[in-house]
N, CA, C and O atoms as a DFTB+ gen file, in Angstrom:
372 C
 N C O
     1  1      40.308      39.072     -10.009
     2  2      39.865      38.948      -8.643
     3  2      38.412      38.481      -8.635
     4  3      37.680      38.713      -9.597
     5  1      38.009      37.850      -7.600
     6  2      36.826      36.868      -7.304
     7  2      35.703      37.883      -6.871
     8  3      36.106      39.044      -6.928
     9  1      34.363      37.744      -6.440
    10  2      33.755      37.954      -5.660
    11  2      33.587      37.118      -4.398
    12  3      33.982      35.953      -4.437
    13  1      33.149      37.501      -3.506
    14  2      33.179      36.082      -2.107
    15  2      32.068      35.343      -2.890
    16  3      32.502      34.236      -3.209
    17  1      30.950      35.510      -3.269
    18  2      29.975      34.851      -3.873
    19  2      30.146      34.127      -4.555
    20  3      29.573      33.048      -4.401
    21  1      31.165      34.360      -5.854
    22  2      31.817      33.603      -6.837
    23  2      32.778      32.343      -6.169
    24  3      32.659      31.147      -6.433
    25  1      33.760      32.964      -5.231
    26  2      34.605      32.316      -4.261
    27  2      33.127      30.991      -3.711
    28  3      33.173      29.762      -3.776
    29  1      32.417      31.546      -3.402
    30  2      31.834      30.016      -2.267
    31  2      30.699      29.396      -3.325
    32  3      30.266      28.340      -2.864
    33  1      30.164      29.696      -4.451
    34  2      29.625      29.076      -5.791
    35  2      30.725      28.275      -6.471
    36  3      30.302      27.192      -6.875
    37  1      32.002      28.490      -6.712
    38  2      33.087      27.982      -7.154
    39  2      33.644      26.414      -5.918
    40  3      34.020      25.315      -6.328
    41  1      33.529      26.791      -4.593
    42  2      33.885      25.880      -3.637
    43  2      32.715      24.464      -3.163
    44  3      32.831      23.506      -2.399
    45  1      31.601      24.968      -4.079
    46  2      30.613      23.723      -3.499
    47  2      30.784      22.537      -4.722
    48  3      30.747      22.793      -5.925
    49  1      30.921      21.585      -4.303
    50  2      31.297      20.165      -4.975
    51  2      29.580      19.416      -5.120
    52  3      29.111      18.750      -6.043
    53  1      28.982      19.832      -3.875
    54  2      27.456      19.044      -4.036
    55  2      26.798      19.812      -3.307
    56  3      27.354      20.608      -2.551
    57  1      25.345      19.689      -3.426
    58  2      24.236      20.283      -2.599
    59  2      23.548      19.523      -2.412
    60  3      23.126      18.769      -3.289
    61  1      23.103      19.470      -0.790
    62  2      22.451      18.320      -0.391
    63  2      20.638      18.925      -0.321
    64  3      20.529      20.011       0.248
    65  1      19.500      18.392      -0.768
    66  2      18.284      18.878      -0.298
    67  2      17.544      18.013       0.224
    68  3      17.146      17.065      -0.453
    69  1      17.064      18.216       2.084
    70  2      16.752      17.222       2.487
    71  2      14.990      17.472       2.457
    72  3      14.264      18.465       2.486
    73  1      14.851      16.510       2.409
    74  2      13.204      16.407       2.146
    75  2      12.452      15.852       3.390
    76  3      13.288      15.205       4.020
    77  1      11.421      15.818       3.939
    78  2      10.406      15.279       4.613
    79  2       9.450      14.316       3.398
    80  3       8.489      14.875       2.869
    81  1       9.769      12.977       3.051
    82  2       8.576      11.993       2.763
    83  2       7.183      12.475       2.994
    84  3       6.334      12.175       2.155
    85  1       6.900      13.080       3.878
    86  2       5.171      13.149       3.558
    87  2       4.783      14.775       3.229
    88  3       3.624      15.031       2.904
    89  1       5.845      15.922       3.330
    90  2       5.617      16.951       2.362
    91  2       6.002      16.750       0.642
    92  3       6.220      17.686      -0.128
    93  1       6.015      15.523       0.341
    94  2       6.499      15.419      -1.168
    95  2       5.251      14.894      -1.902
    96  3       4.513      13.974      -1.550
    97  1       5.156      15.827      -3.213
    98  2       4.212      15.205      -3.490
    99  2       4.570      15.667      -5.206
   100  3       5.649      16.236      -5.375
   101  1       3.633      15.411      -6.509
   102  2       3.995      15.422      -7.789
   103  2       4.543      16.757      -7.759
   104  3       5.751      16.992      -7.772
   105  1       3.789      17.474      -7.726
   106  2       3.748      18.831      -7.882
   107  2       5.003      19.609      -7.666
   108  3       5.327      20.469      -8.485
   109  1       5.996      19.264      -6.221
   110  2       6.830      19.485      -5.486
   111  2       8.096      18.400      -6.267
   112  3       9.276      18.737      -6.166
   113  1       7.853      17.566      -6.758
   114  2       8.916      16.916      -7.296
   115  2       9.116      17.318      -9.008
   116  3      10.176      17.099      -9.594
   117  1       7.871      17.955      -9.695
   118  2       8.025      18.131     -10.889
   119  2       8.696      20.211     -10.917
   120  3       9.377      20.644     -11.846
   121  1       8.334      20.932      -9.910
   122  2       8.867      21.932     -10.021
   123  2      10.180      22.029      -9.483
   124  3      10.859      23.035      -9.684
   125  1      10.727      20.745      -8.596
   126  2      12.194      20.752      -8.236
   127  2      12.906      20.126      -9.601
   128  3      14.016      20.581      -9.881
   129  1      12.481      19.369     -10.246
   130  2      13.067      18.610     -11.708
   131  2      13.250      19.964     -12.492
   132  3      14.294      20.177     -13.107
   133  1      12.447      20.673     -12.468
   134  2      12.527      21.777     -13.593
   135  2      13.431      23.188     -13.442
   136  3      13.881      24.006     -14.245
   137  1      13.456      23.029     -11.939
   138  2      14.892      23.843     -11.076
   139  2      15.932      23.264     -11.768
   140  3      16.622      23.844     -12.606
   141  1      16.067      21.861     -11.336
   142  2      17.408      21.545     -11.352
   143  2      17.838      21.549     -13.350
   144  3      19.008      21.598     -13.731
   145  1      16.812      21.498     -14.193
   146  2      17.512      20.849     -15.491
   147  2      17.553      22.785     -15.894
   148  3      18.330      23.259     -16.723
   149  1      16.845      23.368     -15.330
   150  2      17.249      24.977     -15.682
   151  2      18.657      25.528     -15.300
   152  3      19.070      26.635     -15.647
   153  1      19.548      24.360     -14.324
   154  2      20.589      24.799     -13.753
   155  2      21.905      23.967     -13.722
   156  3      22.700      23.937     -12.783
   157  1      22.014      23.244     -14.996
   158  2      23.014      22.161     -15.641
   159  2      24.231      22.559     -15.401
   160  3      24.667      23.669     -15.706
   161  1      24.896      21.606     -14.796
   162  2      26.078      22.185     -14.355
   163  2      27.221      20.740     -13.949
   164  3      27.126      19.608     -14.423
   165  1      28.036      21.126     -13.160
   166  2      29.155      20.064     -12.615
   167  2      28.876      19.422     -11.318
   168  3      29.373      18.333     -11.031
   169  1      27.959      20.181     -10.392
   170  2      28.083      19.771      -9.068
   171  2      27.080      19.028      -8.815
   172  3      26.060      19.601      -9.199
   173  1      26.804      17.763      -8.234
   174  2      26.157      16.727      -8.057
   175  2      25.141      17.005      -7.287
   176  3      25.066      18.174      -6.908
   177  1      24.249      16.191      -6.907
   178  2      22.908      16.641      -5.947
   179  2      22.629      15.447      -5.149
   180  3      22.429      14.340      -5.650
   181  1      22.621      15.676      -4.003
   182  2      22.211      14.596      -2.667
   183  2      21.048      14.821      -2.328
   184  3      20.773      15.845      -1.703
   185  1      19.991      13.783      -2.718
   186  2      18.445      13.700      -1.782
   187  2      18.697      13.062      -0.342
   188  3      19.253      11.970      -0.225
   189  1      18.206      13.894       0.865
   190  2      18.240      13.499       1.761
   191  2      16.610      12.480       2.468
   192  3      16.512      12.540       3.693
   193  1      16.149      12.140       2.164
   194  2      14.659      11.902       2.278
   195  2      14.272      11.469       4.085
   196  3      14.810      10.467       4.557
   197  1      13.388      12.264       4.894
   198  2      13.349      11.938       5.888
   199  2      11.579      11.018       5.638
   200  3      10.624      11.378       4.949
   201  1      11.763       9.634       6.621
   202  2      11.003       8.946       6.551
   203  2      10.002       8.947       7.905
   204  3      10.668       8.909       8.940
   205  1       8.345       8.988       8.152
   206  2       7.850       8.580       8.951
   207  2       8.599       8.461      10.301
   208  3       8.534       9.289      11.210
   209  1       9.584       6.893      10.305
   210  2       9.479       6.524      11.614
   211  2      11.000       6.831      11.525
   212  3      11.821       5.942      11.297
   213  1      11.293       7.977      11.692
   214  2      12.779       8.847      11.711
   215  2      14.044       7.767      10.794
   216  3      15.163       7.655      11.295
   217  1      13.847       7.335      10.003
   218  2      15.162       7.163       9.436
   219  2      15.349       7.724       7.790
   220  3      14.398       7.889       7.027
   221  1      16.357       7.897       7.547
   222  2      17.012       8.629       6.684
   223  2      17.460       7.918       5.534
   224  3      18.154       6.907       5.645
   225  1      17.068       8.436       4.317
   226  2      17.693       7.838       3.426
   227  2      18.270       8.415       2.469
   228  3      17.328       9.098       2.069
   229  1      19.410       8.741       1.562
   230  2      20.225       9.201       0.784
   231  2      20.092       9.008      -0.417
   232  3      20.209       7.827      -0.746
   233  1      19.924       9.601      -1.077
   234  2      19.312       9.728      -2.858
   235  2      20.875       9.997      -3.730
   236  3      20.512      10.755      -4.629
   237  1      21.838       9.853      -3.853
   238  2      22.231      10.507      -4.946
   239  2      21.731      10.788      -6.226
   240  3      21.678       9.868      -7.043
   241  1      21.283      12.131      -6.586
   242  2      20.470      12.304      -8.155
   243  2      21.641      11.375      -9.375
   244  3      22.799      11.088      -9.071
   245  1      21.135      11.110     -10.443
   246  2      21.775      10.728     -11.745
   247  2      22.730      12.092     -12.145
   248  3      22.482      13.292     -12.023
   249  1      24.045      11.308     -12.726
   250  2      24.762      12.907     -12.931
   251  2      23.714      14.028     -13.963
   252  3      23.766      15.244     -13.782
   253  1      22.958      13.511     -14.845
   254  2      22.317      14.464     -15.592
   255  2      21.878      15.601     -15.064
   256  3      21.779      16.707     -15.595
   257  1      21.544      15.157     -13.657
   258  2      20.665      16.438     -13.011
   259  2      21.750      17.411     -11.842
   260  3      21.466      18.232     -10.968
   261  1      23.132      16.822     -12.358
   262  2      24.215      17.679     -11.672
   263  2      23.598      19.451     -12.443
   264  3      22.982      19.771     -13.459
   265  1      24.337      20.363     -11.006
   266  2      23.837      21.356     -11.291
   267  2      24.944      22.217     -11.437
   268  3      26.093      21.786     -11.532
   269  1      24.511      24.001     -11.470
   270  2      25.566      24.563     -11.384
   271  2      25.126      25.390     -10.321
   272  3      23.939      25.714     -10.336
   273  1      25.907      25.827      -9.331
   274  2      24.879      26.332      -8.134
   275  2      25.167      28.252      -8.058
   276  3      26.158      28.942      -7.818
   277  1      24.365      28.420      -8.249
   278  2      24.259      29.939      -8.052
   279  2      23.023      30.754      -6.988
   280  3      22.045      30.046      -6.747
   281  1      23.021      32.049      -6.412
   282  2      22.706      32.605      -6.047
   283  2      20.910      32.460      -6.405
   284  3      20.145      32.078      -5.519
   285  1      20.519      32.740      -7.493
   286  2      18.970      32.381      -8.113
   287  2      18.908      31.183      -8.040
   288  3      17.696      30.984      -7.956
   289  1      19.700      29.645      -7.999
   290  2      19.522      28.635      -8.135
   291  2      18.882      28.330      -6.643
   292  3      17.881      27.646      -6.433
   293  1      19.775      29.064      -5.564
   294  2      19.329      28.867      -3.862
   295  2      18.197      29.384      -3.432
   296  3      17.508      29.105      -2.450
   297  1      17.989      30.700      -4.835
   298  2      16.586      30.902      -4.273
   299  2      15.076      30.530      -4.778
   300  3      13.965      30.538      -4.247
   301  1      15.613      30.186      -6.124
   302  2      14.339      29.345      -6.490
   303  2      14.247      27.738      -5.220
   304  3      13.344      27.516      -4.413
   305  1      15.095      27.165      -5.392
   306  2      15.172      26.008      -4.095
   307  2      14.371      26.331      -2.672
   308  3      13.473      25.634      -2.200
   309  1      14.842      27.399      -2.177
   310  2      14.399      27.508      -1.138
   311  2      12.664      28.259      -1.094
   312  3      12.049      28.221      -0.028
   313  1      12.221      28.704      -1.956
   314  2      11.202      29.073      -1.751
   315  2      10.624      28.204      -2.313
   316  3       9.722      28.725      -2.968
   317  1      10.634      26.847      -2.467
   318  2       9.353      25.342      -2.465
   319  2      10.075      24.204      -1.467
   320  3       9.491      23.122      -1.514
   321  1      10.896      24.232      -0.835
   322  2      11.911      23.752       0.068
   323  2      12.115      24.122       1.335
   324  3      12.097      23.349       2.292
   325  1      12.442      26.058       1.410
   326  2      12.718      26.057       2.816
   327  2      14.347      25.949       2.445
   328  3      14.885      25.050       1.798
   329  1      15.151      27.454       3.211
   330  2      15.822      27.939       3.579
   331  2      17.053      26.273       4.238
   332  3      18.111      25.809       3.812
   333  1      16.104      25.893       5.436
   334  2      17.294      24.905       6.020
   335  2      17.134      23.637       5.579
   336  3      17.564      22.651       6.177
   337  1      16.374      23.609       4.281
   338  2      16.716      22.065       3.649
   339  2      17.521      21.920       2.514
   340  3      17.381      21.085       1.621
   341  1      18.854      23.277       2.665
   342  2      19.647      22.901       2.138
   343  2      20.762      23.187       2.521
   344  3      20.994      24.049       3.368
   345  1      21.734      22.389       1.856
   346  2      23.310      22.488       2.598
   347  2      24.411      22.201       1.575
   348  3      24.138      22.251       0.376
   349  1      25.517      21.934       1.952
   350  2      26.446      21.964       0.744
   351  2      27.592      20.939       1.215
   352  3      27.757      20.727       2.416
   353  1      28.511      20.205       0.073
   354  2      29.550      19.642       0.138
   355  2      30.549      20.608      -0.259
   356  3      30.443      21.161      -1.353
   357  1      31.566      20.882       0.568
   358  2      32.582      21.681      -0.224
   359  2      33.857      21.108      -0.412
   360  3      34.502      20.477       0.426
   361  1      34.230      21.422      -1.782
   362  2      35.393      20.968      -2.161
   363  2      35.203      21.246      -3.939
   364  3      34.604      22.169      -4.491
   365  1      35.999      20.010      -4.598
   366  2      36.088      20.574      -6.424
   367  2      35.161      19.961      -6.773
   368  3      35.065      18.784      -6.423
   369  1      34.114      20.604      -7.629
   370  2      33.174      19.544      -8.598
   371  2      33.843      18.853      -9.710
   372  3      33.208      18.083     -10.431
């Protein structure tokens, strides 16, 4: 038998993290690189990048930096990110 936790870590196919362009900077891109290669896994990663004059652009990461998504993985993310800049694809990785 599952945990629900296990159940909805098992159901995400991708995680999307959307960014604001002018909160990005080295610093913020070298401690998200070091998230993600601490967390090697199957499920793919979508950059959402929001630009200046409101349009949007879509990053798919390289599979290398596919992850495995867990509970510590959401919370290292969200505390240099922010809680609602992330979201999920669900389905099979």
């Amino acid at each position: 038998m599952k945990s629900l936790s296990e159940i909805k870590r098992d159901a995400v196919s991708a995680i999307h993290i959307n960014l604001d362009i002018i909160g990005v900077d080295d610093s913020l891109l070298s401690e998200l690189k070091e998230i993600l290669e601490d967390n090697k896994g199957s499920c793919q990663v979508i950059f959402h990048l929001k630009e200046k004059k409101g349009a949007d652009t879509m990053i798919k990461a390289h599979s290398s930096y596919n992850i495995s998504v867990s509970e510590e993985l959401i919370k290292d993310l969200t505390r240099i990110i922010g809680q609602n800049a992330i979201s999920y694809t669900i389905g099979n990785c």
